[in-house]
N, C-alpha and C positions, 0 to 999 in steps of 0.2 A: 518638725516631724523626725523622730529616730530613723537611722537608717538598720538595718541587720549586716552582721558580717558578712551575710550570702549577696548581700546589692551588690551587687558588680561595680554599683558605681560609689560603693566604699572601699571597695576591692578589687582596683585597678589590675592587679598582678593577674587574680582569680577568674578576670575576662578574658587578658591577654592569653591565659594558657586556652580556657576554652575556645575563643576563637582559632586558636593554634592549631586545635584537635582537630576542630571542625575541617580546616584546610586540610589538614592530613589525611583524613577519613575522604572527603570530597577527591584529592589528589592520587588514593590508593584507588579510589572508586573509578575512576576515570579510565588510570594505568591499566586497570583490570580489563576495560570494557577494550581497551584499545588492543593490549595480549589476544583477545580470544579471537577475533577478527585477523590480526596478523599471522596466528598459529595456524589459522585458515590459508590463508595465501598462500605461507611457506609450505603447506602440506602439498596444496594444490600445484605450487610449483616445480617441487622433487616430482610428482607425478606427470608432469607435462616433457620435462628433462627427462623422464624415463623412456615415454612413449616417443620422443623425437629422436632418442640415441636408437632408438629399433628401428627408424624410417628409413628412408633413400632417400629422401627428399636432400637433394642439391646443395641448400641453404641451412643446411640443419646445424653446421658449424658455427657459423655466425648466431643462428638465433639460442645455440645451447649457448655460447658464452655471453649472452645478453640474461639467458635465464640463471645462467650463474650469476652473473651482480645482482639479478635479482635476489637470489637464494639469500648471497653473502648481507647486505644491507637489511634485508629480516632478519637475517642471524645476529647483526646489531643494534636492531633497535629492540629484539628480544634481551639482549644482554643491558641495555640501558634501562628497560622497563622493570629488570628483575633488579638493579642498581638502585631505580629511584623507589620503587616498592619496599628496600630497604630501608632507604633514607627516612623516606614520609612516616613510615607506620613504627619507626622508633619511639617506644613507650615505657612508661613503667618498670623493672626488670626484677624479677624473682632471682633474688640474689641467697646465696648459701656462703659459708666461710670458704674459704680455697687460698691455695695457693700459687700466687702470681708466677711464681719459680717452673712450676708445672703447665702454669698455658705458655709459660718461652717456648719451655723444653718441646713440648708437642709443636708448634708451630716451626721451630727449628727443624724439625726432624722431616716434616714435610716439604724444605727446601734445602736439605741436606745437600740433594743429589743434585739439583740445578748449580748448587754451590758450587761443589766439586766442579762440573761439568766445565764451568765457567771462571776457576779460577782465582773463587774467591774463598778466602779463611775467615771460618768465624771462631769470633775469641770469646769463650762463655767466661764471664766472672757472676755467678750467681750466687749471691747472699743465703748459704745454707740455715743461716739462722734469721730468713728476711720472714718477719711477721705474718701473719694470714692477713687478708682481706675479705671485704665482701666482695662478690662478684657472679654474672653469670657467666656459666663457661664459654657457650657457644656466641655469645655476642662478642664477648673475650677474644675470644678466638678470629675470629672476624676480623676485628679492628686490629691485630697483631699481622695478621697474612696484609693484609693493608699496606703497612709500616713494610713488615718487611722486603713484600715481593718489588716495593717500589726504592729500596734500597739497592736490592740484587743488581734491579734492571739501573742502578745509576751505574754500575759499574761494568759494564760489557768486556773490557779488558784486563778481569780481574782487580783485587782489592782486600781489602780485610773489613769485614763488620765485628764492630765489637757491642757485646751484648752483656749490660750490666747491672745488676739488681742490687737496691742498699738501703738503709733505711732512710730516712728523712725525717724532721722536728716532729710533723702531725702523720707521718704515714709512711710510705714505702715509698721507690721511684725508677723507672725503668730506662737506662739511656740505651740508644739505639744509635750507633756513632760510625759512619762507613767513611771508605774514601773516594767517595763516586766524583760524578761530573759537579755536584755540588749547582746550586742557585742563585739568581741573582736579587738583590731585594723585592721587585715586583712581582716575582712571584713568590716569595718565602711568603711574602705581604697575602698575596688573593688564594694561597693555593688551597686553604679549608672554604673556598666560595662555592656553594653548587653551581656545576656546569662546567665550570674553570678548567683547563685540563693545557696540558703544552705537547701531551703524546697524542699523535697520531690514530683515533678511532676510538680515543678514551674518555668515558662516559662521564667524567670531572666530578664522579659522586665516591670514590671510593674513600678519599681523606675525609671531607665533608663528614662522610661515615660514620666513618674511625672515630673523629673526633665527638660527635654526638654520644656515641659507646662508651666515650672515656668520660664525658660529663654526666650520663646517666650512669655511672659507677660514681658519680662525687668526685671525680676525677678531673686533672686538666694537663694539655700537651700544651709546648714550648718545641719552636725550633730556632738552631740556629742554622747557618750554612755559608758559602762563601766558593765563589764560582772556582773551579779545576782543585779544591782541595777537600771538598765534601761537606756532610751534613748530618747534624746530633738531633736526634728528638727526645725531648727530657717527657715520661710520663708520670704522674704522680696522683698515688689514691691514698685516699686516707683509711687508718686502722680500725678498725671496730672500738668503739668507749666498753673499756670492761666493765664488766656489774659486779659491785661492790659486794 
């Protein structure tokens, strides 16, 4: 008996995405039910910390900084639910032509001032003549604040990031090259894992991300690194096929 291209079970690949979806959609569904519940709590518990700082009550010192951890752990698990709601529901992406040069520029500009702040120079060499892409902006944008802010933070004692745009054989390619604390292979190895994280109250979804963004642009990242001298991340999108 013939099978159809839609049998899934001629169409191995064509299951695997569906059931893929299916978790996604199940996993945002879930994150969501669990958001409106905790947006609960934490409301209720600025209100409770309101009405104990107006009391006399004796104990009131001790139990506001119990209601403070409370506050601060919903304020991370809302920060992780709104991290992994990005991850899961990563789909499809309405892309336009743009250019890669202009989501740097914007995304630099945004950590200009931390830069300064801390010490650190950034060195633009941007390919004025680097090809258009597809892409969406705001997803763009995203997976670059990603890359960089985790850049910034290898380097607390200052540094330089150098930021490079160029062509490549099928596309364009972005390196991202600092001198921070740099990595050791076990993590260069797990660090795009969901969950995975080495900092301190970090939600181990933001590369994961990133990297998902770059592959739904047809894109792929490469890092390399090496502990006390830092770490390059090469990104590379392909060019639009022109029409003849």
């Amino acid at each position: 008996m013939a099978t159809s291209p839609n049998d899934p079970e001629s169409n191995p690949e064509a299951e695997l995405r569906r059931q893929y979806h299916e978790l996604a959609e199940l996993a945002g569904s879930l994150a969501h039910e669990i958001k409106n519940p905790l947006s609960v709590i934490r409301m209720n518990v600025d209100l409770i910390s309101e009405e104990l700082a107006e009391s006399d009550w004796s104990g009131k010192r001790r139990m506001l900084t119990k209601i403070d951890m409370i506050g601060q752990q919903c304020e991370r698990m809302e920060g992780l639910l709104h991290d992994f709601l990005r991850f899961a529901r990563m789909r499809d992406l309405e892309m336009t032509p743009g250019s890669l040069n202009d989501q740097v520029e914007t995304v630099l500009r945004l950590y200009q001032a931390q830069a300064n702040r801390d010490g650190i120079e950034i060195l633009r060499y941007l390919d004025p003549d680097l090809p258009s892409i597809m892409l969406h902006s705001d997803s763009m944008q995203a997976a670059l604040i990603n890359l960089i802010k985790n850049a910034l933070e290898a380097m607390p004692d200052g540094g330089q990031l150098v930021v490079r745009t160029h062509p490549v054989p099928r596309g364009v390619a972005l390196d991202l090259i600092d001198t921070g604390c740099g990595m050791d292979d076990n993590t260069a190895m797990r660090m795009f894992e969901p969950f995975y994280s080495t900092k301190n109250g970090g939600s181990g979804l933001g590369l994961p991300t990133a990297r998902k963004i770059i592959e739904a642009h047809g894109g792929r990242i490469a890092v390399q690194s090496a502990v006390g001298r830092g770490t390059k991340f090469v990104l590379e999108f392909p060019t639009p096929v022109r029409l003849a």
